[in-house]
C-alpha positions as CSV (number, residue, x, y, z in Angstrom):
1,X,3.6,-12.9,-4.8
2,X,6.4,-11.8,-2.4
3,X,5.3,-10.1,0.4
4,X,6.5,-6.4,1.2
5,X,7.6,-6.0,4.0
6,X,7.8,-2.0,5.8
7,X,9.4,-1.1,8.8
8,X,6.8,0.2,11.4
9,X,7.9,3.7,11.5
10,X,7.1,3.2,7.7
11,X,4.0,1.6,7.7
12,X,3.0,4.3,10.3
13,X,4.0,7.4,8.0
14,X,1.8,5.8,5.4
15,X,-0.8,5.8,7.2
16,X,-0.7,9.3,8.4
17,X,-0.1,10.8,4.9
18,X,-3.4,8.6,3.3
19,X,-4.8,9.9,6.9
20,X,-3.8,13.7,5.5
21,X,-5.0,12.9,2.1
22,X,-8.3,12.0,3.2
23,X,-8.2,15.3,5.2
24,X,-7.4,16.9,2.7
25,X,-10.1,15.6,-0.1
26,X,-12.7,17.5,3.3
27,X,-13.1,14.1,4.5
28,X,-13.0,12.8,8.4
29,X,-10.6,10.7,8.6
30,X,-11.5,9.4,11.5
31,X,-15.3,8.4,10.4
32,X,-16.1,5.1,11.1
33,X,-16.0,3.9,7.3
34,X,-12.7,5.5,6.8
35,X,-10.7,4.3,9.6
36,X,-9.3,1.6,8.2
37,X,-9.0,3.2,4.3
38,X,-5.5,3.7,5.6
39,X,-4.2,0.2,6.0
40,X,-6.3,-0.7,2.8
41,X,-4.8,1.6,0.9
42,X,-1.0,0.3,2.0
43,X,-2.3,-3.1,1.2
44,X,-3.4,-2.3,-2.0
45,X,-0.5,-0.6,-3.3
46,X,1.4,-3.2,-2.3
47,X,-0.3,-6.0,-4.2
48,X,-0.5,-3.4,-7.2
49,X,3.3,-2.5,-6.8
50,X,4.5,-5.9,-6.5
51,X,5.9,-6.6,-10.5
52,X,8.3,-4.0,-9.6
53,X,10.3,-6.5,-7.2
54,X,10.0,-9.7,-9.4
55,X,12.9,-11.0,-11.4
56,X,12.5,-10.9,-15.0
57,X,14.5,-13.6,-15.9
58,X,12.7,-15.6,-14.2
59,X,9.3,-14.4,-15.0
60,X,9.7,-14.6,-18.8
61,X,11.7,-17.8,-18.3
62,X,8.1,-19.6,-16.9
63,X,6.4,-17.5,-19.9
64,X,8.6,-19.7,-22.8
C-alpha cells in the first residue's frame, strides 16, 4: 500500500474538522479517550481510501 502523504496544514484541518465533528455529535473532544480519535480517524481513511490511487492495470494485471 502506498502511503498518503498530506501537507501539514492539511493533516491539521483534518484534525480540527473530526475535532468539530466530535463536538458536534455533544462529545468533548478533548476527553482523554478521544484525543487521539482525530489522528485515528485520518489514518483510517487513509488505509480505507487507498484503492482509489492504485493503478489498474497493474492491479488486474497481478490478478490474471
Amino acid at each position: 500500500m502506498e502511503e498518503i502523504f498530506l501537507s501539514a496544514s492539511q493533516d491539521t484541518r483534518m484534525e480540527e474538522l473530526i475535532q468539530e465533528l466530535i463536538a458536534r455529535l455533544g462529545e468533548d473532544p478533548a476527553r482523554e479517550g478521544l484525543v487521539e480519535t482525530p489522528k485515528r480517524a485520518i489514518a483510517s481513511l487513509k488505509y480505507l481510501t487507498h484503492g482509489f490511487r492504485q493503478d489498474i492495470q497493474r492491479v488486474l494485471y497481478h490478478a490474471i
